[in-house]
C-alpha positions in Angstrom: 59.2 10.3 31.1 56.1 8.2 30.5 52.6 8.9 28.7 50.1 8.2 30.7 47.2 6.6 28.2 43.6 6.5 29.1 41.2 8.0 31.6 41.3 8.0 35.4 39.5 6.6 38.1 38.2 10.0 39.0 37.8 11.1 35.6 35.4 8.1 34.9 33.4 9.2 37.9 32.9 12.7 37.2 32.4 11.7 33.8 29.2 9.2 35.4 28.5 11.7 37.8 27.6 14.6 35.5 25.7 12.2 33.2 23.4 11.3 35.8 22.6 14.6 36.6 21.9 15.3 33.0 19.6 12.7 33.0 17.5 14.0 36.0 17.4 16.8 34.7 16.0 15.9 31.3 13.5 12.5 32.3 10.6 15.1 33.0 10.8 16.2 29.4 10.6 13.0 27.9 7.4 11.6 30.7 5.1 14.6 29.8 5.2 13.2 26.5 2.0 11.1 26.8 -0.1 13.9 27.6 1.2 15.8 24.8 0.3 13.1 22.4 -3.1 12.6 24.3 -3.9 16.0 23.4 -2.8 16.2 20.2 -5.0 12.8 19.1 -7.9 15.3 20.5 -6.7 17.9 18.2 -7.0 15.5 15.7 -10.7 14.7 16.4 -11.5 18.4 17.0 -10.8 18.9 13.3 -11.7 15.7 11.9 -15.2 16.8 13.5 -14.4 20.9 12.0 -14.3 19.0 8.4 -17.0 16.6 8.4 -18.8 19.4 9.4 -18.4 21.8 6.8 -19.5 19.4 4.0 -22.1 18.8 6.0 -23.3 22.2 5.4 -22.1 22.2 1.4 -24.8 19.5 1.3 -27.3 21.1 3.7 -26.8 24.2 1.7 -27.1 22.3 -1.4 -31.0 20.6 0.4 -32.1 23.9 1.4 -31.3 22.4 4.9 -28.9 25.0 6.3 -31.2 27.8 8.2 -33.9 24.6 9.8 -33.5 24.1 13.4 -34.1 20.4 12.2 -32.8 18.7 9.0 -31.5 15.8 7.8 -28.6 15.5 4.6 -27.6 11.8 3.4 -24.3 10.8 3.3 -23.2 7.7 1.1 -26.5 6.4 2.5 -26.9 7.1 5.6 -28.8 10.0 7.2 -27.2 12.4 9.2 -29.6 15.0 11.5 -28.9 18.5 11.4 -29.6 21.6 13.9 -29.2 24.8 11.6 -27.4 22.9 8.9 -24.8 20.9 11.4 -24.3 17.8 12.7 -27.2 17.6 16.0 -25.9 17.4 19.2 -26.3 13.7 19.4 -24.3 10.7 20.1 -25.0 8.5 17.6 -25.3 11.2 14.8 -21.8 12.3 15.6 -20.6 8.9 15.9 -22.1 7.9 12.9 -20.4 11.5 11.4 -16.9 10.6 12.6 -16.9 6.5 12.8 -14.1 6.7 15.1 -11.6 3.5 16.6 -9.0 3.0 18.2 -10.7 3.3 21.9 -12.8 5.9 21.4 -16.1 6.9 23.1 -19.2 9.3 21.5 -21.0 9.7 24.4 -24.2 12.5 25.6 -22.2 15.0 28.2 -22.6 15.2 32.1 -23.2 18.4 33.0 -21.0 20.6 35.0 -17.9 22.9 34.5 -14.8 20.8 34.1 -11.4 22.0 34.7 -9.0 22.6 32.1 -6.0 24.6 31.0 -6.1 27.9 30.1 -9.5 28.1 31.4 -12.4 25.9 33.1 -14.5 24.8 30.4 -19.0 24.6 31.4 -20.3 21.4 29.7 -24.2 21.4 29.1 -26.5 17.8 29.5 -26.9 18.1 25.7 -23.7 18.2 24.3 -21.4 15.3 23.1 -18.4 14.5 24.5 -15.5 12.8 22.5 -13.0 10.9 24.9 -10.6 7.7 25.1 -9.9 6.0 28.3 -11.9 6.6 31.5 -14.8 8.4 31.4 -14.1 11.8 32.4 -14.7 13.6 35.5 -15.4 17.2 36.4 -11.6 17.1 37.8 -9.9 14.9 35.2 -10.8 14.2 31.6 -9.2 14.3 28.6 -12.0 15.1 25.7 -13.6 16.8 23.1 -17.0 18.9 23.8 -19.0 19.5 21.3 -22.0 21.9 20.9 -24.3 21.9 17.7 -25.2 25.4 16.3 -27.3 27.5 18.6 -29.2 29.4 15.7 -29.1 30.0 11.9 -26.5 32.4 12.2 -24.2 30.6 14.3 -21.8 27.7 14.4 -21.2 24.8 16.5 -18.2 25.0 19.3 -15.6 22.5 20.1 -13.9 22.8 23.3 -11.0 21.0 24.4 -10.7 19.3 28.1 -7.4 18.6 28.9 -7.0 17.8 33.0 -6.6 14.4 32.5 -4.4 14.4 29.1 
């Protein structure tokens, strides 16, 4: 009797065969990996935005600034406009508050209820959106919306688009 050494033909190709299906199988894991870093980079400004912030309003609370509906705090010498003792609901003020690169755009909001997952978020004229790449849509978009305080009581909210992450 002989011993028989290596594989076979058909061995090899069931062998292939089952490899490719493994890889079907597991390419959509790996491809919705972009959005899942897209969101997570606006994760990152939400609370790069959540910290800046609250010293914000350690200094405004420091000024006496904190309960105005108007205010301004300075910050290694620049001046920074508050609404109840947070950033204002402006472009350039939160621009100026996060001094963000890397492709990203502080811009006024369009108005209109944009969808988004778990739930349809409603974007007012006067808030500030935070986005990278095209500018979002009320279908599509992949940003940050940001709301300044509405009183002295409350704080600002930050909602997160995610339809076009």
């Amino acid at each position: 009797m002989q011993k028989s050494k290596g594989f076979t033909l058909v061995e090899l190709v069931i062998v292939i065969v089952i490899l490719g299906i493994l890889a079907v199988t597991a390419a959509p894991k790996f491809l919705n990996l972009s959005s899942d870093a897209k969101i997570s980079t606006v994760n990152g400004v939400k609370g790069a935005l959540q910290s800046a912030n609250a010293v914000l309003y350690s200094k405004a609370v420091l000024a006496g600034e904190q309960k105005k509906a108007s205010g301004s705090v300075t910050v290694d010498g620049v001046a920074i406009a508050l609404v109840n003792g947070y950033v204002d609901d402006d472009d350039e003020e939160v621009g100026k508050v996060l001094d963000l690169e890397g492709g990203f755009t502080v811009a006024q909001a369009t108005a209109g209820t944009y969808t988004s997952t778990p739930s349809n978020v409603t974007v007012a004229a006067t808030d500030v959106v935070i986005y990278t790449g095209s500018v979002p849509t009320t279908t599509s978009a992949c940003m940050l919306v940001y709301t300044a305080a509405a009183s002295n009581t409350a704080k600002p909210t930050y909602q997160i688009v995610n339809s076009g992450c």
